[in-house]
MARRO-922481 format. One record per residue (C-alpha): residue number from 1; residue in three letters; x, z, y. Coordinates in steps of 0.02 Angstrom, whole numbers, plus 32768, in hexadecimal, padded with zeros to 4 digits. Example, Ala and Ser with C-alpha at 12.3 -4.5 7.8 and 13.67 -1.06 7.14 Angstrom:
<sites>
+-----+--------+------+------+------+
: num : residu :   px :   pz :   py :
+-----+--------+------+------+------+
:   1 :    ALA : 8267 : 8186 : 7F1F :
:   2 :    SER : 82AC : 8165 : 7FCB :
+-----+--------+------+------+------+
</sites>
This chain:
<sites>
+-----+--------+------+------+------+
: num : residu :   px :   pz :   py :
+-----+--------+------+------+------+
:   1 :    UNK : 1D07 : 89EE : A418 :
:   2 :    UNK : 1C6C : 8A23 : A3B1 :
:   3 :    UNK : 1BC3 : 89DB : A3E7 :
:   4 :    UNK : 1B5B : 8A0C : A47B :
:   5 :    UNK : 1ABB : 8A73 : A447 :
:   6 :    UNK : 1A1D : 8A3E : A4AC :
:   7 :    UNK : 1995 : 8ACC : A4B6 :
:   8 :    UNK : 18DA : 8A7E : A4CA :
:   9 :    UNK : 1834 : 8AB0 : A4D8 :
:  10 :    UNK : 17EC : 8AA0 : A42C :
:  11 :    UNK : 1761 : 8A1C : A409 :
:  12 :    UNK : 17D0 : 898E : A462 :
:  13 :    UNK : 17AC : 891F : A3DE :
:  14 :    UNK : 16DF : 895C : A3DB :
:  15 :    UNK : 1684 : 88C0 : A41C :
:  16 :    UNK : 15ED : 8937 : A461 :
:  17 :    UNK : 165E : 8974 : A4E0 :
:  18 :    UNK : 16D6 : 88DD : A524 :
:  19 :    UNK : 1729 : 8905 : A5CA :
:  20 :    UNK : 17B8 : 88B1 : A62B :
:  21 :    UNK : 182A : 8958 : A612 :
:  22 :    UNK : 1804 : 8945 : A550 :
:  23 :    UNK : 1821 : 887D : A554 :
:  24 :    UNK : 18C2 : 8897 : A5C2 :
:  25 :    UNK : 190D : 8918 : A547 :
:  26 :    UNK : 18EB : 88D2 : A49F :
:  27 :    UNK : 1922 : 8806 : A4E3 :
:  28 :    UNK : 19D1 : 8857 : A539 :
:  29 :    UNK : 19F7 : 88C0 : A485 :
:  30 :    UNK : 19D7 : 880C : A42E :
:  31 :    UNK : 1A37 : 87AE : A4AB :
:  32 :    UNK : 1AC7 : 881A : A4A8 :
:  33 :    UNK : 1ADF : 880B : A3E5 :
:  34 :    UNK : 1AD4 : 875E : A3E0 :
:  35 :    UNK : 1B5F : 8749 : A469 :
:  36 :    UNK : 1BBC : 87BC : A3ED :
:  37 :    UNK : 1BAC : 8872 : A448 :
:  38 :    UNK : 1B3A : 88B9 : A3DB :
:  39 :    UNK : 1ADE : 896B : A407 :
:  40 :    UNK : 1A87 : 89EA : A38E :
:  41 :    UNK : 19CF : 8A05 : A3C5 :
:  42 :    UNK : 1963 : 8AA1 : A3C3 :
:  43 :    UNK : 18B9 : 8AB1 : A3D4 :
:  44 :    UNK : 187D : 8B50 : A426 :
:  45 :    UNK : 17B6 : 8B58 : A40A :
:  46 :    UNK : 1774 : 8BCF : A48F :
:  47 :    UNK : 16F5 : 8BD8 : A528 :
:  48 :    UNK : 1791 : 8BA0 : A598 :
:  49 :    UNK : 17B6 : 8BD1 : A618 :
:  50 :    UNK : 176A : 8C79 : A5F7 :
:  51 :    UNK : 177C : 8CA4 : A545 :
:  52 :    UNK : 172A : 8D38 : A4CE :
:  53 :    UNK : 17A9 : 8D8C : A486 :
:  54 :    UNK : 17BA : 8D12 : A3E0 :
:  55 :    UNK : 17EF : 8C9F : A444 :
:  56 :    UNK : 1858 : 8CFC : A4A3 :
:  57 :    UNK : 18B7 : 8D34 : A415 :
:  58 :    UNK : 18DD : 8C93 : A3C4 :
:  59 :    UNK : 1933 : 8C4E : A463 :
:  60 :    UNK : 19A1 : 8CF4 : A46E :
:  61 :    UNK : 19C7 : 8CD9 : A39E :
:  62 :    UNK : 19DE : 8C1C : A3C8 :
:  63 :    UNK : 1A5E : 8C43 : A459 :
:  64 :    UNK : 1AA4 : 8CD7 : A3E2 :
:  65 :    UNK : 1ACE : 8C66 : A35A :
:  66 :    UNK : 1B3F : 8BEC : A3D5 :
:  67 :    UNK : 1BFD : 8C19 : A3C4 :
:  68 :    UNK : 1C62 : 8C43 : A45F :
:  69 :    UNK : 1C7E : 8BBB : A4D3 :
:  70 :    UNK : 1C0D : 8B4B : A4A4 :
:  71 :    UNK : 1BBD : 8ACC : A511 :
:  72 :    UNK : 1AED : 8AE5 : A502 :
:  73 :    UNK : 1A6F : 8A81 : A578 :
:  74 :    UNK : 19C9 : 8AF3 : A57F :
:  75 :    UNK : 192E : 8AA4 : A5CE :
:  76 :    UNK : 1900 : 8AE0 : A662 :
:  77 :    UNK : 1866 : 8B08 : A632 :
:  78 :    UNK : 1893 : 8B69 : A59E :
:  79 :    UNK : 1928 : 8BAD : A608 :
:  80 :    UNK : 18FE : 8BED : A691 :
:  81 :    UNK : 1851 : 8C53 : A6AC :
:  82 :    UNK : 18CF : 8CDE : A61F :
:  83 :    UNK : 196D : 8CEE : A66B :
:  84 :    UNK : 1988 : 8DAA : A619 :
:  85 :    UNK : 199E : 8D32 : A58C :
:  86 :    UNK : 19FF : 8CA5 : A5D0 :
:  87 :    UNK : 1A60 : 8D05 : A64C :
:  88 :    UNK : 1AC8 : 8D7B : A5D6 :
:  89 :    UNK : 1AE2 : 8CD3 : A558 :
:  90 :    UNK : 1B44 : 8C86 : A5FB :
:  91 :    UNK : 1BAF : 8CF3 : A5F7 :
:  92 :    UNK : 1C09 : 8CA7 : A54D :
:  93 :    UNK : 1BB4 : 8BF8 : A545 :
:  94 :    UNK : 1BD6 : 8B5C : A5BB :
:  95 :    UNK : 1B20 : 8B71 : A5EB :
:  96 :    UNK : 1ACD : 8ACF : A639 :
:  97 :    UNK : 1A2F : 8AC4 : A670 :
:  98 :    UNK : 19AE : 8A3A : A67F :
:  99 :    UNK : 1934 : 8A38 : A712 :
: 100 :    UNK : 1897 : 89D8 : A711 :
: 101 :    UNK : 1832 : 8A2F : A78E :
: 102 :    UNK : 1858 : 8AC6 : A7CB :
: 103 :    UNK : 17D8 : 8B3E : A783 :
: 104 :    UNK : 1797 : 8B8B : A81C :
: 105 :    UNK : 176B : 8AD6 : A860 :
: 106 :    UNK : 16DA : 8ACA : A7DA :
: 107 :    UNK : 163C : 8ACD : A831 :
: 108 :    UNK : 15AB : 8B3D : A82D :
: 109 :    UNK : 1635 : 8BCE : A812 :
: 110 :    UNK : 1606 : 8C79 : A88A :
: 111 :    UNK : 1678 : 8C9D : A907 :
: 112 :    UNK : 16BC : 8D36 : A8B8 :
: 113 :    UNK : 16BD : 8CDF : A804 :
: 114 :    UNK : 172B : 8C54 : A861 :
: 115 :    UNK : 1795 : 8CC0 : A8A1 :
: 116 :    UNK : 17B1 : 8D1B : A807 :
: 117 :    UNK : 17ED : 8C7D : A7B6 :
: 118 :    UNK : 1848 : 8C50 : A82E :
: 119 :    UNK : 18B9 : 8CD4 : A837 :
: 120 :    UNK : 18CF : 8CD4 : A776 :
: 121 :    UNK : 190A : 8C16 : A787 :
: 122 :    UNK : 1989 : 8C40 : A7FF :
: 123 :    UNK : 19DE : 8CC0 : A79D :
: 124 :    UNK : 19DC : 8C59 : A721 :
: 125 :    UNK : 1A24 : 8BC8 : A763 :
: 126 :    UNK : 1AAF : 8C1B : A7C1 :
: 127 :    UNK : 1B08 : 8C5E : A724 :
: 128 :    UNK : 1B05 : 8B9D : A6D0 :
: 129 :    UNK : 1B9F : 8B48 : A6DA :
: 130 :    UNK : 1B37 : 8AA9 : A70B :
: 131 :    UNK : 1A87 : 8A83 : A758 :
: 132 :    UNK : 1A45 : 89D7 : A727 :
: 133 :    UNK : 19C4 : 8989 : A78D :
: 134 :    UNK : 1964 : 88F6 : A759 :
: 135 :    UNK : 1986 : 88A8 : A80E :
: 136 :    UNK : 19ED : 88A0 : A8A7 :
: 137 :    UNK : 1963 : 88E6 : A907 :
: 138 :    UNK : 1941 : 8976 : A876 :
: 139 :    UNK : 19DB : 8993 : A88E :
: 140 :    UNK : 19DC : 89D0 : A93A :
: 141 :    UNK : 1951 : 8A21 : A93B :
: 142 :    UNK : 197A : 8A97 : A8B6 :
: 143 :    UNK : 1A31 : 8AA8 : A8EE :
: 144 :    UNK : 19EA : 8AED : A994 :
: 145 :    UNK : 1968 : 8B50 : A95C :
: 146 :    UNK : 19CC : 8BB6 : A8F1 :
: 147 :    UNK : 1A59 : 8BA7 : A954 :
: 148 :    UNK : 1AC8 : 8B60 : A8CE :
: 149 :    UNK : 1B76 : 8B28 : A8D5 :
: 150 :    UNK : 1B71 : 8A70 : A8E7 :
: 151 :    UNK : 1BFC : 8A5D : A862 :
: 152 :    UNK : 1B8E : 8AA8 : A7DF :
: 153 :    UNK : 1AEF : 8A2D : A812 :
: 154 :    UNK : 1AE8 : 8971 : A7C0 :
: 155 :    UNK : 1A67 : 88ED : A7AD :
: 156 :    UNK : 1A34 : 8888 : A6FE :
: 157 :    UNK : 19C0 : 8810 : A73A :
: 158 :    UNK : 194C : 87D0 : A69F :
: 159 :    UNK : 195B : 8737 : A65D :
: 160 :    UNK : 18EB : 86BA : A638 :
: 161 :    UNK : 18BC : 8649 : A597 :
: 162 :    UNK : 1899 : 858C : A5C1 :
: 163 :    UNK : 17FA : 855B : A5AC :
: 164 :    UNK : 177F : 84BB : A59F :
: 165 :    UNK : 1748 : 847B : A64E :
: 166 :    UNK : 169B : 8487 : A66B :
: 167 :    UNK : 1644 : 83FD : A6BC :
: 168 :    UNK : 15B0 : 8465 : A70E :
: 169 :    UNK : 1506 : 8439 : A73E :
: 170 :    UNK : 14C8 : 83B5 : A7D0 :
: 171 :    UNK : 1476 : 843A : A826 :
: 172 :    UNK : 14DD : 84C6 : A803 :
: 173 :    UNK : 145E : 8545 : A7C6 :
: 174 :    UNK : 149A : 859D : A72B :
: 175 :    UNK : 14EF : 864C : A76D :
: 176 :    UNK : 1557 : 86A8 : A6F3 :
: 177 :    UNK : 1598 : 876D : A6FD :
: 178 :    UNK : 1606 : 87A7 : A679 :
: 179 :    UNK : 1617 : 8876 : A6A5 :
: 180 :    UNK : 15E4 : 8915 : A667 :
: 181 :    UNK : 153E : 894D : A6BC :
: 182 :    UNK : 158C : 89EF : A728 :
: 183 :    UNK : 1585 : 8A13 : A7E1 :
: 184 :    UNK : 163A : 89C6 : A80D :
: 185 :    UNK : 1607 : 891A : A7D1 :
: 186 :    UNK : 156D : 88F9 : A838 :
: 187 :    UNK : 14D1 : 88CB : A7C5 :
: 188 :    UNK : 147F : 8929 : A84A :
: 189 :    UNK : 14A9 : 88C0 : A8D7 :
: 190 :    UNK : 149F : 8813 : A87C :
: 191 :    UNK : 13F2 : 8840 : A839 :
: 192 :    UNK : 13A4 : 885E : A8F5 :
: 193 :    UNK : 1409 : 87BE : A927 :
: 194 :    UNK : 13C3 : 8752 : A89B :
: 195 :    UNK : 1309 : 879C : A8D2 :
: 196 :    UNK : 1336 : 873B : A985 :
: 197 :    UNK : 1359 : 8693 : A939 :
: 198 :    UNK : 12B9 : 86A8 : A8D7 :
: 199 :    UNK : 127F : 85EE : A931 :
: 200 :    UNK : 12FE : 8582 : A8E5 :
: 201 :    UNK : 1333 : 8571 : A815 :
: 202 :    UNK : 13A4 : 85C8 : A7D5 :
: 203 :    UNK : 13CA : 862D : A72C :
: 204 :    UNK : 1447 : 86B9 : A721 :
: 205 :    UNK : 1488 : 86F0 : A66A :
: 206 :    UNK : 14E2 : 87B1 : A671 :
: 207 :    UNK : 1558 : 87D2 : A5E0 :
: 208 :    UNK : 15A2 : 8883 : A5DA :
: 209 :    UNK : 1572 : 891D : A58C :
: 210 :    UNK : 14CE : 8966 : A5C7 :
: 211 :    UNK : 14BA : 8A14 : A56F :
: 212 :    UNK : 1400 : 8A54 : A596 :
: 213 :    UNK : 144C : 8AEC : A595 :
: 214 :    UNK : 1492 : 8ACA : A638 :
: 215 :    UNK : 1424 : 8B05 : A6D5 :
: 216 :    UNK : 1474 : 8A6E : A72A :
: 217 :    UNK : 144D : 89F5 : A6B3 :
: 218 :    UNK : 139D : 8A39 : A6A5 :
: 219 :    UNK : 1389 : 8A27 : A75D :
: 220 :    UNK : 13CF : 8967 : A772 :
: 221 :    UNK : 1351 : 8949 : A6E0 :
: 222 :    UNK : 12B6 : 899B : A73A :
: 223 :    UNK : 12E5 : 8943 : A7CB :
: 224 :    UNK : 12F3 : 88A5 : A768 :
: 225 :    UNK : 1245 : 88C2 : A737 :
: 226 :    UNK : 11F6 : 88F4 : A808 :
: 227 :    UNK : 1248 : 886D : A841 :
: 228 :    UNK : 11F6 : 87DA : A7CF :
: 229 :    UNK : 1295 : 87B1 : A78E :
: 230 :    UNK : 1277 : 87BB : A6C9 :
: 231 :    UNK : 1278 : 870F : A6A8 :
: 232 :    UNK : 130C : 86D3 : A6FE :
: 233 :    UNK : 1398 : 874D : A6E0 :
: 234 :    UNK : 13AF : 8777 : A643 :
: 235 :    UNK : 1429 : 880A : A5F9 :
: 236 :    UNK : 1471 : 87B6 : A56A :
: 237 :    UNK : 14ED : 885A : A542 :
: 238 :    UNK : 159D : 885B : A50B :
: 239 :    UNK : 15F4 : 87C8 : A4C2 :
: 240 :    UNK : 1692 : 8784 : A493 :
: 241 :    UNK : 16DE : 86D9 : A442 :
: 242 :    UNK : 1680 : 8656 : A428 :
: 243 :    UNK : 15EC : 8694 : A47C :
: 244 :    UNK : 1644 : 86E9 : A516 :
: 245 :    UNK : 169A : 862D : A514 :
: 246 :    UNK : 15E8 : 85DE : A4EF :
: 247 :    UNK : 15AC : 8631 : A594 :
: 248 :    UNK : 162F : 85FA : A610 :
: 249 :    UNK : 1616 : 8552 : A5E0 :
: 250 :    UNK : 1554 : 855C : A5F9 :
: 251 :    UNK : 1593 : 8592 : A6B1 :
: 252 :    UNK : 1596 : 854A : A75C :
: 253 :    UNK : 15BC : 85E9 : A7C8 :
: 254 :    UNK : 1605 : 8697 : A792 :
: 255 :    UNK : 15D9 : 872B : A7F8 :
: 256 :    UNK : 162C : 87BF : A824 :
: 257 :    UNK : 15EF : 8838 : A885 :
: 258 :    UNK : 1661 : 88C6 : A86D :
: 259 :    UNK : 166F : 8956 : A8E6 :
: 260 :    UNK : 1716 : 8975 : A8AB :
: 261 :    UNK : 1797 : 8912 : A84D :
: 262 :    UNK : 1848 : 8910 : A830 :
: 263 :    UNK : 183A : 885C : A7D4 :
: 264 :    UNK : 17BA : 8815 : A793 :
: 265 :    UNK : 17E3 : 87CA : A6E8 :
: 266 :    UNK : 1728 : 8774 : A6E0 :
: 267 :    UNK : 1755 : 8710 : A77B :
: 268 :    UNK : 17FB : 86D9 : A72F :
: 269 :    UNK : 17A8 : 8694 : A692 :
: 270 :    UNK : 1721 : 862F : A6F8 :
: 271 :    UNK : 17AA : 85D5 : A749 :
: 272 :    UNK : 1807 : 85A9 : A6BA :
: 273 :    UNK : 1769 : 8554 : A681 :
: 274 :    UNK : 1765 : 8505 : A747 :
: 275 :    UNK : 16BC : 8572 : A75C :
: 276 :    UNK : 16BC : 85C0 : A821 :
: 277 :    UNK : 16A3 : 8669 : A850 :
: 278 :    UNK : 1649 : 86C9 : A8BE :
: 279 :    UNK : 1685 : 8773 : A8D7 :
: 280 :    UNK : 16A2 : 87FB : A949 :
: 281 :    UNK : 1742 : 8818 : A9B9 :
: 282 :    UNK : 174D : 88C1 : A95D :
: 283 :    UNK : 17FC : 88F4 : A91E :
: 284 :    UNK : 1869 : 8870 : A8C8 :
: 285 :    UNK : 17DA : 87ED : A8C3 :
: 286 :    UNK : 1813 : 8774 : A944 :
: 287 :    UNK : 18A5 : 8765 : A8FF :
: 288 :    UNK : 1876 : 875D : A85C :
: 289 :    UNK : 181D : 86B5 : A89D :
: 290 :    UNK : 18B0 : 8677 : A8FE :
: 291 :    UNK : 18AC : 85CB : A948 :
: 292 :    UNK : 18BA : 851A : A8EE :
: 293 :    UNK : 1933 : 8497 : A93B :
: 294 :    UNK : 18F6 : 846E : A9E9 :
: 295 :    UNK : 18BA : 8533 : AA12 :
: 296 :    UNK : 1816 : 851E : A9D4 :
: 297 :    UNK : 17B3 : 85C5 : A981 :
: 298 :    UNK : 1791 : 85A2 : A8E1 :
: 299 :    UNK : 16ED : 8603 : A907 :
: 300 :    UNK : 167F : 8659 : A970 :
: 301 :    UNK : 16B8 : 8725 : A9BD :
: 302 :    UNK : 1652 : 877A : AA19 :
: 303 :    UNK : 1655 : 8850 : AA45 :
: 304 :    UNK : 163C : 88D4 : A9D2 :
: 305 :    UNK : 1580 : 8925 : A9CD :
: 306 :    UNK : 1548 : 8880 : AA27 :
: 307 :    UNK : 148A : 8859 : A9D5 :
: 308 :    UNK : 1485 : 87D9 : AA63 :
: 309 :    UNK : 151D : 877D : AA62 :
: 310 :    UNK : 1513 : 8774 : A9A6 :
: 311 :    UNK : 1468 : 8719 : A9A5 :
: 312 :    UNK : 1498 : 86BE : AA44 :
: 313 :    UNK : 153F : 8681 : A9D8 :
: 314 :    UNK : 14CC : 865C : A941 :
: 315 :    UNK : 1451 : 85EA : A9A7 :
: 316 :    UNK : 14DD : 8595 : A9F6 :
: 317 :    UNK : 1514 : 854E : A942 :
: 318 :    UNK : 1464 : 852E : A901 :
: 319 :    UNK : 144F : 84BF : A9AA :
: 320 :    UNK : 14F5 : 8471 : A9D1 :
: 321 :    UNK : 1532 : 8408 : A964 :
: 322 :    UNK : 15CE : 83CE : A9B9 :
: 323 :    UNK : 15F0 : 8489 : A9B9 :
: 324 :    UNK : 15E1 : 8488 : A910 :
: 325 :    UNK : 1650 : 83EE : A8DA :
: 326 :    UNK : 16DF : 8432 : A958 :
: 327 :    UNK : 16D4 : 84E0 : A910 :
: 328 :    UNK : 16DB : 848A : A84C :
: 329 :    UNK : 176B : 8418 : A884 :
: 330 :    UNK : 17CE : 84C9 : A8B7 :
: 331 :    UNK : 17A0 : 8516 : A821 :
: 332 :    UNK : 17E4 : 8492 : A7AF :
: 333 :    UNK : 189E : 8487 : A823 :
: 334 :    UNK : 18A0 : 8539 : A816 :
: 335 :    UNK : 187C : 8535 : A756 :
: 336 :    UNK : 192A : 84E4 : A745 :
: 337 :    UNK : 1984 : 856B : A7B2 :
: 338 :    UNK : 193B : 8607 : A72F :
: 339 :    UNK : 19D1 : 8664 : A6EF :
: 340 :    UNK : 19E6 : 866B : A625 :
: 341 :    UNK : 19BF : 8714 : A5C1 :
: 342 :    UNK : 1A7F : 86F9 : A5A3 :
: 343 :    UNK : 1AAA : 8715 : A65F :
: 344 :    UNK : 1A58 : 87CB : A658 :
: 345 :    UNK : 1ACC : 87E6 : A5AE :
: 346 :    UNK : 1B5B : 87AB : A613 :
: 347 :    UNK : 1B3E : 882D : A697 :
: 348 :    UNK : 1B1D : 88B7 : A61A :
: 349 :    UNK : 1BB0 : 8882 : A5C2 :
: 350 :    UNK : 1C10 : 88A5 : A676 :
: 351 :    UNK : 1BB6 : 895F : A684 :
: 352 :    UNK : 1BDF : 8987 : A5C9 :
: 353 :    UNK : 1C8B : 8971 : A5EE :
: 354 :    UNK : 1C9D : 89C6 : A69E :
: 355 :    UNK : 1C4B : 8A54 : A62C :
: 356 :    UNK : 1CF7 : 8A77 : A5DD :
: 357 :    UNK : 1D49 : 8A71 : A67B :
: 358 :    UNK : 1D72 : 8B22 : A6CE :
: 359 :    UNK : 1CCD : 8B71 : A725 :
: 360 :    UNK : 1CEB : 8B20 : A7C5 :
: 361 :    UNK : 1D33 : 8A70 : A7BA :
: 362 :    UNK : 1D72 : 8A04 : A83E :
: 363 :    UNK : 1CCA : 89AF : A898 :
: 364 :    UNK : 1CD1 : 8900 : A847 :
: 365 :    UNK : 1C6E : 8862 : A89A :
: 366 :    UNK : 1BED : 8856 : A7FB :
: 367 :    UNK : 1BB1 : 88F7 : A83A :
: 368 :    UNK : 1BA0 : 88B6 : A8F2 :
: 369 :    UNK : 1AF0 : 889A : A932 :
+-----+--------+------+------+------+
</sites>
């Protein structure tokens, strides 16, 4: 059996633009080889998931150049905004396809734009031989939204690298968020509910990509600015190793304000370092927290779009410092529970096999949710 061929978004590797798609894709491709499955990778640059026409023609030469047969795993988001491309290439590949986010669930998208996208995603994804979903709740969703067959649909969870424990602060009042500044993440939100706690100390570091560019970006920085905030939160940009590593360490609380999320590797990482959370209920996010020994959060949840609830969380921390030890001791239990990057390889392993199998195998219980 020759190796899989994974299809990715080019610039994976660029640190200016780190993302948890780009992280997941390039750790799973390493995983795999080391467990002795390796894959071939190819880098697609383009303006994914809507492409000018260079980049649409190197995925269709890419896909071209594959023999018959073969078994090729195509980011979603190179995938499946083009499926005029992908589509016909299904036809004589064992097409998989790798779902991060659903493209239409990116916010500040029109209605009709949306729509558009979504529509392309679903023909797409109903001629691969296998959907994979970064999580059991993905999963569903995007199994019912397209109306997929349910044999087709899996789940690779990331993994997760162990990591130092951080002590933390006394009082609790270093926050950390580690996401690109766009609409679905919630810079928005957490700005106006930092402006409420403005009373008490506190500090809150941002690391993601910021391009100014970006009207959103622009706008969380202007409202930085109105709302007196200059001083306290500071937009450090993208970063990785060291000083990504350097950051968590420096942190007592991660936030995570997403308005839609169908994991959440930031959250994952802060618990491996026994840092707690506090995130939204959107999407995959409560599970992605999970409960230590004994039921306990590992972090704060409140709604999506909830200004109030997220300051009212963020006092409760600065204030209560019972709150705060309980909500460490969960973190660190549920540090121990994380599963290894070489669980996800497992399962991918699993899905690379079923691959081969005729188009529509039996239902097997690693594919039940």
């Amino acid at each position: 059996m020759t190796a899989p061929t994974f299809v990715l978004p080019g610039g994976v590797d660029d640190p200016t633009t780190p993302s948890g798609g780009n992280v997941f894709d390039r750790r799973l491709c390493r995983e795999l080889a080391r467990m002795g499955r390796p894959v071939r990778e190819v880098a697609i640059p383009g303006t994914w998931p809507e492409p000018d026409a260079s980049g649409r023609d190197r995925l269709a030469r890419a896909l071209d150049a594959l023999p018959d047969g073969a078994a090729v795993v195509v980011d979603g988001l190179v995938a499946c905004g083009v499926p005029e491309i992908v589509v016909p290439s299904a036809r004589r590949l064992r097409l998989g396809v790798l779902v991060h986010l659903p493209l239409a669930d990116e916010t500040g998208l029109s209605t009709d734009h949306a729509a558009e996208l979504d529509a392309a995603e679903r023909d797409t994804l109903r001629a691969a031989r296998a959907v994979i979903a970064t999580s059991r709740w993905a999963a569903r969703n995007i199994k019912d939204r397209h109306s997929l067959d349910h044999r087709r649909v899996w789940t690779v969870e990331p993994g997760t690298d162990a990591a130092p424990l951080v002590s933390g602060t006394d009082h609790g009042v270093r926050f950390l968020s580690v996401a690109s500044v766009t609409p679905r993440k919630g810079h928005d939100l957490l700005v106006r509910a930092l402006a409420g706690i403005t009373d008490l100390r506190w500090g809150c570091v941002c690391v993601g990509p910021a391009p100014p560019e970006s009207a959103f970006a622009s706008e969380v920085r202007r409202l930085v600015g109105q709302l007196g905030l200059g001083g306290r939160i500071d937009f450090s940009g993208p970063l990785s190793g060291d000083a990504l590593a350097h950051a968590y360490a420096e942190a007592d609380l991660l936030l995570l304000p997403s308005r839609a999320e169908t994991f959440g590797m930031a959250a994952a990482e802060a618990l491996a370092r026994g840092i707690p959370v506090l995130a939204t209920t959107a999407g995959a996010l409560p599970d992605t927290l999970g409960q230590a020994r004994g039921g306990t959060v590992p972090g704060l949840l409140v709604p999506p779009n909830d200004v109030q609830a997220l300051a009212g969380s963020l006092r409760s921390w600065l204030m209560d410092g019972a709150l705060r030890d309980r909500l460490r001791a969960a973190a660190r239990l549920r540090r121990a529970e994380l599963r290894p990057w070489e669980a996800a390889a497992r399962d991918m392993t699993v899905i690379l096999d079923r691959m081969h199998e005729p188009r529509h195998p039996r239902p097997q219980r690693e594919n039940a949710w």
